[in-house]
C-alpha positions in Angstrom: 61.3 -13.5 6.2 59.5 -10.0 6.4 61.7 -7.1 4.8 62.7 -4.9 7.7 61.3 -1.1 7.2 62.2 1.6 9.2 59.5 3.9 10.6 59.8 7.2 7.8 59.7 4.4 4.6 56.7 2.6 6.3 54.7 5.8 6.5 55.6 6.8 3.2 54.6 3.3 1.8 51.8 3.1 3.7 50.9 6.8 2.7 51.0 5.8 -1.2 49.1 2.6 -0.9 46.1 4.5 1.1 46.2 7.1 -1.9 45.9 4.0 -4.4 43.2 2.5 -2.0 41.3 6.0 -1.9 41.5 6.7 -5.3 39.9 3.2 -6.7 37.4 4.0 -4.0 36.4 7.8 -4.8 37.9 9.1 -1.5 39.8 11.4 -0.7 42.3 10.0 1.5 43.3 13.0 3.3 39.9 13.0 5.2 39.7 9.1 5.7 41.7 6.8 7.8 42.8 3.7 7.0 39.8 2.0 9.3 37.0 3.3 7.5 37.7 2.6 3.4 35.7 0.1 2.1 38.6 -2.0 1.1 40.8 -1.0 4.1 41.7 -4.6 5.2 43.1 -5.6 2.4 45.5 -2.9 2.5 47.0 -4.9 4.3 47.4 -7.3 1.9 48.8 -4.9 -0.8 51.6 -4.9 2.8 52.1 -8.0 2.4 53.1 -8.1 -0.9 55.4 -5.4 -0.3 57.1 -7.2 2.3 55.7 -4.5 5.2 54.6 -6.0 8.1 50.9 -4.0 9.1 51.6 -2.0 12.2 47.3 -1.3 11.9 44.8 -4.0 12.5 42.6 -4.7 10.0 40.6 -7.1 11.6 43.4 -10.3 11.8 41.0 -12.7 13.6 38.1 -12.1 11.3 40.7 -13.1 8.4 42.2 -15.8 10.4 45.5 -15.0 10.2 47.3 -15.3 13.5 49.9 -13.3 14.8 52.4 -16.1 13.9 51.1 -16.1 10.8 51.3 -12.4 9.5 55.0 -12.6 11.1 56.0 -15.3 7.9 53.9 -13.6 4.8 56.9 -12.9 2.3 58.3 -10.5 0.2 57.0 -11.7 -2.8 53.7 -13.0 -1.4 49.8 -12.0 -1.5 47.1 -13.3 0.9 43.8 -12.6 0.5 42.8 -13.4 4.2 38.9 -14.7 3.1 37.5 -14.2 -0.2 33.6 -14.8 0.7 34.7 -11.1 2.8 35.6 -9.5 -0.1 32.9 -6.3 -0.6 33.9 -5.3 -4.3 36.7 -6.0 -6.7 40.2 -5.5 -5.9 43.1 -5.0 -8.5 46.5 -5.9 -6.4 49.2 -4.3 -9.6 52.8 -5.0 -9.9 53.2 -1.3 -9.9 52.8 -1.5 -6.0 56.4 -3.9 -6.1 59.4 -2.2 -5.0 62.2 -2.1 -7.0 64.3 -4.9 -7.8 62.0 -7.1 -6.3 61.4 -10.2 -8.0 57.6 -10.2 -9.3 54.9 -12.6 -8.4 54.4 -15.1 -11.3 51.3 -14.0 -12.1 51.6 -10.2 -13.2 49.1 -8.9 -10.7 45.7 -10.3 -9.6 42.4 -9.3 -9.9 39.6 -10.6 -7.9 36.2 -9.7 -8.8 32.6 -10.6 -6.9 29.6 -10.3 -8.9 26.0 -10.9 -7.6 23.1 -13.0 -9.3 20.1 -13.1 -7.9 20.9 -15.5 -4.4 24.6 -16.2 -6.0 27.6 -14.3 -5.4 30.4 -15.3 -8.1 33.9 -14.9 -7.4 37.2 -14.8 -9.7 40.9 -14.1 -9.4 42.2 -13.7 -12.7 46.5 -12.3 -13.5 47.4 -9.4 -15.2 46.9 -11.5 -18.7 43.7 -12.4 -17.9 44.3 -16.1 -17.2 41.4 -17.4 -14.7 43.2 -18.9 -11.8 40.1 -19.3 -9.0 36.5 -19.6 -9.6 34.3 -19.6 -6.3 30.2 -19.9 -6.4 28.4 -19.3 -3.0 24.5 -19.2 -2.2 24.4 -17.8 1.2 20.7 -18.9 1.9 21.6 -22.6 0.7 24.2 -22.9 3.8 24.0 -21.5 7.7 27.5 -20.7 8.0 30.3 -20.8 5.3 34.2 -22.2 5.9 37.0 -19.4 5.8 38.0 -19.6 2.3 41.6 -17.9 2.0 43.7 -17.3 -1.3 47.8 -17.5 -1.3 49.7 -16.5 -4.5 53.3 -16.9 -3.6 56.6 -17.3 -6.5 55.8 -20.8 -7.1 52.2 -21.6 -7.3 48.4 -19.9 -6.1 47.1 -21.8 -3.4 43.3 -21.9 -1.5 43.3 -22.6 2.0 39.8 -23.7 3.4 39.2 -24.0 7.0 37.0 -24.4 9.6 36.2 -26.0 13.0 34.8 -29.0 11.5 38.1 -29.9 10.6 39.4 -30.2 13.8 43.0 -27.4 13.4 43.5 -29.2 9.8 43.2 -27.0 6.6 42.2 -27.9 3.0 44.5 -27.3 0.6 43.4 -26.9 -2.9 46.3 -26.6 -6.0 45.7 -26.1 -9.7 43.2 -28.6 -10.8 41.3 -29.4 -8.0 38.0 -28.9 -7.1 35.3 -29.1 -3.9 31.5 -28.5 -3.7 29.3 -28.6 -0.5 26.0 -26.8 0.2 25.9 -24.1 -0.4 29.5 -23.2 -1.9 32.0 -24.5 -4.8 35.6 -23.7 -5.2 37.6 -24.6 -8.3 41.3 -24.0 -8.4 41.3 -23.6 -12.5 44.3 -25.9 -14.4 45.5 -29.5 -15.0 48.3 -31.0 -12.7 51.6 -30.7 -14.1 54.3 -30.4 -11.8 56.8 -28.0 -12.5 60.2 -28.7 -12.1 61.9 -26.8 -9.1 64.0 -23.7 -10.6 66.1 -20.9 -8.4 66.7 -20.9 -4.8 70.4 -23.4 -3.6 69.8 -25.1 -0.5 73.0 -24.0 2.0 74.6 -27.3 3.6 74.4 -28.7 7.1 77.2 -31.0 8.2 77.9 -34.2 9.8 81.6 -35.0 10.6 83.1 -38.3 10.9 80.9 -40.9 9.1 78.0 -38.8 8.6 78.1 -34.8 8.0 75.1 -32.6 7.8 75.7 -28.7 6.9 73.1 -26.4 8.5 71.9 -22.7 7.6 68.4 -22.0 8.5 65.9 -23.1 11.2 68.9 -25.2 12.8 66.7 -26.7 15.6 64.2 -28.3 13.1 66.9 -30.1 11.4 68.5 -31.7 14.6 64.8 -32.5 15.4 64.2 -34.6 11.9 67.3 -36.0 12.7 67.1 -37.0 16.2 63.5 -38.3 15.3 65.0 -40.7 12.5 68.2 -41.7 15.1 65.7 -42.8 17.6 63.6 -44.4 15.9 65.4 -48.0 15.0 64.6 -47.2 11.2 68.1 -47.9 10.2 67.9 -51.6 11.5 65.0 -52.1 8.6 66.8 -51.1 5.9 67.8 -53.1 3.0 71.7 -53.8 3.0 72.6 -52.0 -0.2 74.5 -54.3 -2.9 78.3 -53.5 -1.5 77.2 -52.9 2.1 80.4 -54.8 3.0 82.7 -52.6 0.7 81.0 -49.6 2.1 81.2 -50.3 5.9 84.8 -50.9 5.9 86.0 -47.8 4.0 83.8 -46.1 6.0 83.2 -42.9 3.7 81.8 -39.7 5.0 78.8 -38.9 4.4 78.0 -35.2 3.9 74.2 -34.1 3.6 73.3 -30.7 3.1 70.1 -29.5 5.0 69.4 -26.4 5.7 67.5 -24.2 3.1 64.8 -21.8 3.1 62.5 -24.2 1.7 60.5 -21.1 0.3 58.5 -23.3 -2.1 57.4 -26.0 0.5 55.9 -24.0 3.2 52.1 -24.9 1.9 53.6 -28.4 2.1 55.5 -27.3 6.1 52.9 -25.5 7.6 55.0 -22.6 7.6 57.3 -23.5 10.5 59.9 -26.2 8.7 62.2 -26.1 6.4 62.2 -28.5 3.8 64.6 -31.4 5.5 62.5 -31.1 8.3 59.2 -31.6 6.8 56.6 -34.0 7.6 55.5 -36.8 4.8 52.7 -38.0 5.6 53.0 -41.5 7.9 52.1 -42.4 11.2 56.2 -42.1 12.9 56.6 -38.5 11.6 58.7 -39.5 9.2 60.7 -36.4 7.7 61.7 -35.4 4.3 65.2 -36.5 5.6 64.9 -39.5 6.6 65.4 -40.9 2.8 69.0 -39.6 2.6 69.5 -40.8 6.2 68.3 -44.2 4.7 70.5 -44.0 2.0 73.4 -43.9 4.5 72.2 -46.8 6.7 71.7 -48.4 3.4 75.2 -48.5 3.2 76.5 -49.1 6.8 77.1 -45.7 8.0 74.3 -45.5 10.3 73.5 -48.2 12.3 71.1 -46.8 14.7 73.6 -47.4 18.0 77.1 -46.5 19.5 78.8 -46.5 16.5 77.0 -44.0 14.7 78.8 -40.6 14.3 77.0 -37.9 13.4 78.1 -34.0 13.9 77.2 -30.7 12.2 78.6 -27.7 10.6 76.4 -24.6 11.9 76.5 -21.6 10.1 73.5 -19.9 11.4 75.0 -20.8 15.3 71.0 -21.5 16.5 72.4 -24.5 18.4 74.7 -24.7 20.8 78.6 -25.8 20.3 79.5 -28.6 21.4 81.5 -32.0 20.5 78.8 -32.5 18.1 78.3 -28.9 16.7 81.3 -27.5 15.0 80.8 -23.5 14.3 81.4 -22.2 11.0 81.2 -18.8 9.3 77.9 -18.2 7.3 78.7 -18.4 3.6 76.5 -17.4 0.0 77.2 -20.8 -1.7 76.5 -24.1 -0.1 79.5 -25.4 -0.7 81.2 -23.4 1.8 81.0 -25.1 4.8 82.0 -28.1 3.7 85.0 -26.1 2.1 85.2 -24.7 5.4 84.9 -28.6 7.2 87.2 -30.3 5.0 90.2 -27.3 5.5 89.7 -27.3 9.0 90.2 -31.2 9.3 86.6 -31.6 10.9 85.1 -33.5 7.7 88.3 -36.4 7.8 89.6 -35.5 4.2 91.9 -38.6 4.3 88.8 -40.3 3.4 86.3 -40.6 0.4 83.0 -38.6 0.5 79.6 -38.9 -0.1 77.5 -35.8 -1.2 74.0 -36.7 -1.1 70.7 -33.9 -1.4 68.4 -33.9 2.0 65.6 -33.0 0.1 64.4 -35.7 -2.3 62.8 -38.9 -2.1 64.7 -41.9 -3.8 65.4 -45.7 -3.7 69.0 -45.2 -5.2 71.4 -48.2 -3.6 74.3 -45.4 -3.2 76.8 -48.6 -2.4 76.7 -49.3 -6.1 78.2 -45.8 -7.2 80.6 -46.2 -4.4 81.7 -49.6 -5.8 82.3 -47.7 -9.4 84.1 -45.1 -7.6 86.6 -47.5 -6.5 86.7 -49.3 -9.2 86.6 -47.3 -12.4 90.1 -46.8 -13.8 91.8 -43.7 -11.7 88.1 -42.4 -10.3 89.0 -38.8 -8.9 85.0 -38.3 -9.0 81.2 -40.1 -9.7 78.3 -38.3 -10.7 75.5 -40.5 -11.3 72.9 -39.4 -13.7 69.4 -39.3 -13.8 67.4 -39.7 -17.5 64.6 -36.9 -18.0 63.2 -36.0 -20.9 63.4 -32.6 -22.6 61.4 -30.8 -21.3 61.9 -31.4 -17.8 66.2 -31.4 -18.6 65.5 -27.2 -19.1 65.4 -27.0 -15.5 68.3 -29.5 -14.7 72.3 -29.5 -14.5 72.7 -31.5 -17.0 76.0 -33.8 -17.7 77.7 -34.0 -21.0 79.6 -37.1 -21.6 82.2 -39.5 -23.8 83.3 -42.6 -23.8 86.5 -44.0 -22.9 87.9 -46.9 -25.0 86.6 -49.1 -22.2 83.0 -48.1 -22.8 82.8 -46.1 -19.7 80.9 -42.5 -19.0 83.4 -40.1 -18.7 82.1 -36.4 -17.7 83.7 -33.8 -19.8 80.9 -30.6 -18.9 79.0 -29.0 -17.0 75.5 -28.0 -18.6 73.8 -25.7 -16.1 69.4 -25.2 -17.1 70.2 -25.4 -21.1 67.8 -23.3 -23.3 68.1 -25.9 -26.4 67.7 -29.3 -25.9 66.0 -31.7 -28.8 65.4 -28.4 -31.2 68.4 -26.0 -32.1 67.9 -22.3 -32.1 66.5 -20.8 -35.4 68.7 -17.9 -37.4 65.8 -16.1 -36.8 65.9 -15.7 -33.6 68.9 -13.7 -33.4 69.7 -10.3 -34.7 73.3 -9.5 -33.0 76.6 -10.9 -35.3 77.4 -14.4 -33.4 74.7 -14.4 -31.5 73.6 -18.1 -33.7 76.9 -19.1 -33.7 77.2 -19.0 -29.8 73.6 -20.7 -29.1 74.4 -23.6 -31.6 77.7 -24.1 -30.0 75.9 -24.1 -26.6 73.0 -26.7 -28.6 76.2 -29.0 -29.6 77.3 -29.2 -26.2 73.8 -30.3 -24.5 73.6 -33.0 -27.4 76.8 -34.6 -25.7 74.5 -35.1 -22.4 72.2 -37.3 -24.4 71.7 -40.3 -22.5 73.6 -43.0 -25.0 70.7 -45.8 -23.8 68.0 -44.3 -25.7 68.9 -41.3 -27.6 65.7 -39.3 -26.2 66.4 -38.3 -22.6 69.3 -36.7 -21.1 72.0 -37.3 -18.3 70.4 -34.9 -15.6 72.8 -34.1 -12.3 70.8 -35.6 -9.4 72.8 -33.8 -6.7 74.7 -36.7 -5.4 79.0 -36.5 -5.1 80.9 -39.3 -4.7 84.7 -37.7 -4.0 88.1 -39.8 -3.8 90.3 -38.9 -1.0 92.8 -38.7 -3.8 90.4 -35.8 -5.2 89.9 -34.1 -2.1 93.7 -33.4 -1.5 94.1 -32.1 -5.1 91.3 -29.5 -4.2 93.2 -28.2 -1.0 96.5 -27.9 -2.7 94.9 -25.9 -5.6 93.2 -23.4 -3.4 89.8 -24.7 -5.0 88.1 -25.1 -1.4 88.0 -21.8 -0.6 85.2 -21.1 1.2 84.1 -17.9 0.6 84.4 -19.2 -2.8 82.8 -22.7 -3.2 79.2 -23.7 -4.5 78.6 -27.4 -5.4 77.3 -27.4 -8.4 78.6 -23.9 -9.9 82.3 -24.3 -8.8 84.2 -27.3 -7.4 82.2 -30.0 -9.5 83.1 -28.2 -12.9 86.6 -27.2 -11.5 87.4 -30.7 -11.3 85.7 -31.8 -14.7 88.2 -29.0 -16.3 91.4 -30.0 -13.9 90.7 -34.2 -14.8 90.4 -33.2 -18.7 92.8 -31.0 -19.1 95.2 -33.5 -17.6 96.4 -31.8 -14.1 94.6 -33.7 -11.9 97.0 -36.3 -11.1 96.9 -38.9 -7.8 100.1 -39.3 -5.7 101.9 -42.2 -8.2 101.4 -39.3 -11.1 98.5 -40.7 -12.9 95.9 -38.8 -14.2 92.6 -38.9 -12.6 88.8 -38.8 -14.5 85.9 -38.2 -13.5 83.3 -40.3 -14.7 79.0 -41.0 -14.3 77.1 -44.0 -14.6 73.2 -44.5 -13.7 71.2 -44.1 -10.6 70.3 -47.1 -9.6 68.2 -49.1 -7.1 69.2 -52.5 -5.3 69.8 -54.8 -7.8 71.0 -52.8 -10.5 67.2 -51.5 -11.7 67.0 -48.4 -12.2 66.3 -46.1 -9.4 63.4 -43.5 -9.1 64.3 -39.9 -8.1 61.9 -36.9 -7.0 62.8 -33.5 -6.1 60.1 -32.8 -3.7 60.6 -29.3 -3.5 57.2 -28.0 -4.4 53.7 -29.0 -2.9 52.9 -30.4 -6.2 55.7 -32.4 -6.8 54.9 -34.0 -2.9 51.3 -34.4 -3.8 52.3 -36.3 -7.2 54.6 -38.8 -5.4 52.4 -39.8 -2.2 50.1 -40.2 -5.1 52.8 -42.3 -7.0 53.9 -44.0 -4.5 50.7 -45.2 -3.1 49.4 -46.6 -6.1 52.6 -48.5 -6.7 52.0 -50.0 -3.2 48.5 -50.9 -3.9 49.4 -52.6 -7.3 52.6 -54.4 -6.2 52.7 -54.2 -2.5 56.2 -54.1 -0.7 58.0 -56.4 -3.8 61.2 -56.2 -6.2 58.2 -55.4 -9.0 57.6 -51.9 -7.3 59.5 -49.3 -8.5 59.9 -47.4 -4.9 61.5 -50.9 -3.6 63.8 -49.7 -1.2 62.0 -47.4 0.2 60.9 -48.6 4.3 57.7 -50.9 3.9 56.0 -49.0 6.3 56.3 -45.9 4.4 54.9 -46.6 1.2 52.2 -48.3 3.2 50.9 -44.6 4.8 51.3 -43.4 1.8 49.2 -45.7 0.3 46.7 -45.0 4.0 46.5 -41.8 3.6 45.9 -41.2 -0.1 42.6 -41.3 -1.6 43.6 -42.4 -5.3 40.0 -41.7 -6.8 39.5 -38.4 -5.5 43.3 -37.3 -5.8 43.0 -36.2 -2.0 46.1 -36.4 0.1 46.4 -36.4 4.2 49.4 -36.0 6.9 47.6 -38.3 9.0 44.6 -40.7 10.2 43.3 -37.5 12.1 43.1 -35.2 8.9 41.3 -38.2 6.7 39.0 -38.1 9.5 38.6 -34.7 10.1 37.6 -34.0 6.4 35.3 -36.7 6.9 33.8 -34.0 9.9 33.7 -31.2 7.5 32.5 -33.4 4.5 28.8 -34.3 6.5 28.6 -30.7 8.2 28.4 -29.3 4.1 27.3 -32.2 2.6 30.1 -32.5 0.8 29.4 -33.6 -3.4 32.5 -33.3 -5.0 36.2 -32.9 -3.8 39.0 -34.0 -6.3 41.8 -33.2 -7.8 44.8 -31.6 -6.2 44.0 -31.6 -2.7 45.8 -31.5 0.8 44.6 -31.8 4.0 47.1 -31.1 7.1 48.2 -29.4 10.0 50.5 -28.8 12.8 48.0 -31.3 14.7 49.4 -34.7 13.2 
């Protein structure tokens, strides 16, 4: 999490950032310590962003970060531990990056106090000038003020508000939100639009038998999501998915990678979870998990008793081997253990498999694409697809397609994050020979994954695998499952488009095998909804979305999350305050903000707004 500096690079580091400090102060930092510049403790947020962890104190408690805390700020992250602290304006540059590091997406920040008459103004604007925080506080208005702390991370700038009003909760304000009590307002400046996820792979955890999970980082949290969703009867409540029967007695495996970072969900994870492992916000602890693990039971593969079999593939080896825990080496692509599983005869490769994300929240029935894997003419794979719009496919796989002379969705490319989508590239644009020629040729190609229902949206890869045995033994003889050499989406996906359309992907009677997509669907045949919850503001859009679609249709066929556990959508619905656009992990937080509300007299709070914490 923290970049690991020897002593000599500290010191020099920590030398050149108390020259910076010294200079924008008028010092001379060879006859001042660290301790007494004006804006000392916040070099040890210039640290932070460096990725050093502060071997001085600059007054932690005072900024409330605890220890734990300071042990998990990031490379690529600033905190500014309490704005209403600051004493005069700071300018945190990107020259202070080291190299090669990836910069923050805001190209540096500057936060500036100014005083008018009782007022003290506060902004934090980037290095284009962009206002991205606007704070107003009147300290004779208010006897004492919360701890107001700022977060700009890869992904999105975050302000954290606490105090002991609120009972161990935190207030979490995004772009767009807004709160006002006496005494002090805070504005997070923007509109909500979430952004779709970009970058980091999640690395698989897997379960062997009937159900796989692959597991890289913070093992123990994922065998905690899981055991929490095995125990608690959940499975029993499912809706049997259209070809339950045909599902149960193949009896697929299920394989359900599980065990990334989560980098841009720890506003969401309190820091201490990765993203399987999450908390959304209902009354059982329901985890982020628990909707592929649905998906599965869904389908007959979890039952919820003696039957079940679930093992995992660790590659980090934080849990202990056992008959349930099946070592594997630690691989760059997160297709590698299950390479590595499949090879080694732990994941049964005599039988079909099911490939399914662990972090998104969906109603899809997967028993229907099963059915069209056995069914569609010589299926060596399924992909289903998922329409977005342009926009949004820029940040997607996406799948381009042709039809057989049966009508049928056969895949013939893989489209990784296309540039061009509904407008082609201008001449203009380029200046090097060929350079057109190559992005219209790339253009063509992302026209083919126009979804042929509409015309407008496009055939986006949700994540989800469905595998023929038939498939799986062509992989191993080829040498395609290579471990060391195997990412989902980037290699054995698109190595078995190219093997099925070029012809030399054959099944054991000799004929040729295709691959083939059709659409995500809910129970039924509707179609299904899909979220990648892998931001906070993607979460706080669908608990938003998902409660209102409660309170409108209740628990019925007419709501587009049907599927999903009652009980679910009805917390959601519990702990979401529509009007205001306020979301809370529990009963305890709405009631805790409640607490803080009356001690400041609280006017306005909308917008983009999370309350939680570890205390659920």
């Amino acid at each position: 999490m923290i970049n690991k500096v020897n002593a000599i690079n500290f010191n020099a580091k920590t030398t050149k950032l108390n020259k910076q400090v010294a200079s924008n102060n008028g010092t001379n930092s060879s006859q001042t310590t660290p301790q007494e510049l004006a804006g000392s403790k916040y070099l040890g947020v210039q640290q932070a962003m460096v990725g050093i962890k502060p071997s001085v104190s600059f007054g932690s408690e005072k900024q409330g970060l605890t220890e734990y805390e300071k042990t998990l700020i990031l490379p690529k992250e600033v905190r500014i531990p309490n704005i209403l602290d600051i004493p005069e304006d700071i300018d945190i540059p990107l020259s202070a990056m080291p190299p090669k590091t990836e910069h923050l997406n805001a190209a540096g920040l500057k936060v500036e106090k100014t005083t008018n008459g009782d007022e003290e103004l506060y902004k934090i604007s980037n290095g284009k000038g962009d206002r991205i925080f606007e704070g107003r506080i009147n300290r004779k208005e208010a006897d004492q003020l919360p701890v107001v702390t700022y977060k700009q991370g890869k992904y999105m700038p975050e302000i954290t508000v606490k105090d002991p009003a609120l009972n161990g909760k935190s207030i979490k304000m995004l772009a767009g939100s807004e709160l006002k009590g006496k005494g002090f307002e805070l504005r997070m400046i923007g509109d909500y639009e979430p952004k779709p996820n970009e970058g980091f792979k999640s690395v698989p955890i897997s379960f062997k038998g009937r159900t796989v999970i692959t597991t890289l980082n913070k093992e123990p949290r994922t065998l905690n999501a899981v055991d929490s969703y095995n125990n608690s009867g959940l499975q029993k409540q499912t809706l049997k998915g259209d070809y339950y029967d045909e599902v149960k007695a193949d009896d697929p495996t299920i394989i359900i990678p599980a065990g990334g970072f989560g980098e841009r969900f720890y506003n969401i994870t309190r820091e201490a979870e990765n993203k399987p492992s999450g908390f959304l916000p209902t009354s059982d602890n329901y985890r982020i998990i628990a909707t592929t693990l649905n998906m599965a039971a869904s389908a007959g593969i979890l039952n919820g008793d003696e039957t079940d079999s679930i093992k995992y593939l660790s590659q980090a080896h934080e849990i202990p081997e056992d008959e349930k825990t099946h070592y594997v080496s630690k691989y760059k692509t997160d297709g590698g253990a299950i390479a590595e599983g499949l090879t080694r005869d732990i994941i049964d490769n005599n039988k079909a498999s099911i490939i399914l994300n662990a972090d998104v929240f969906t109603n899809t029935d997967i028993t229907r694409i099963y059915h069209a894997l056995k069914t569609l003419p010589n299926a060596a794979l399924v992909i289903p697809y998922y329409p977005v719009n342009a926009q949004r496919a820029k940040a997607f796989g996406l799948l381009g397609i042709e039809k057989d002379e049966n009508g049928n969705l056969q895949i013939k490319e893989f489209l990784e994050k296309p540039k061009y989508t509904s407008d082609a590239p201008l001449p203009s644009d380029f200046v090097e020979p060929g350079a057109y020629d190559k992005a219209m040729e790339k253009f063509r190609k992302v026209q083919t994954a126009k979804n042929p229902k509409d015309g407008k949206t496009f055939l986006a890869n949700p994540g989800f695998y469905f595998l023929s045995p038939q498939a799986q033994k062509v992989l191993m003889s080829k040498g395609i499952l290579e471990p060391n050499g195997t990412g989902l989406g980037a290699d054995v996906m698109p190595k078995i488009v190219e093997l099925a359309n070029n012809g030399k992907m054959l099944d054991e009677n000799g004929n040729q095998m295709k691959v083939y997509t059709v659409p995500l669907e809910a129970k039924g045949g509707k179609p299904a909804v899909w979220d990648d919850i892998g931001t906070a503001e993607a979460y706080l859009k669908l608990i938003k979305d998902v409660a209102n679609e409660y309170n409108i249709h209740g628990n019925t066929p007419e709501n587009k999350y049907y599927g999903v556990p009652e009980f679910v959508m009805k917390d959601f619905s519990a702990n979401t305050d529509l009007e205001k656009g306020i979301v809370f992990d529990s009963k305890l937080a709405r009631d805790s903000f409640s607490d803080f509300a009356d001690k400041y007299g609280i006017e306005t709070a909308r917008g983009n707004i999370f309350v939680a914490g570890n205390n659920r």
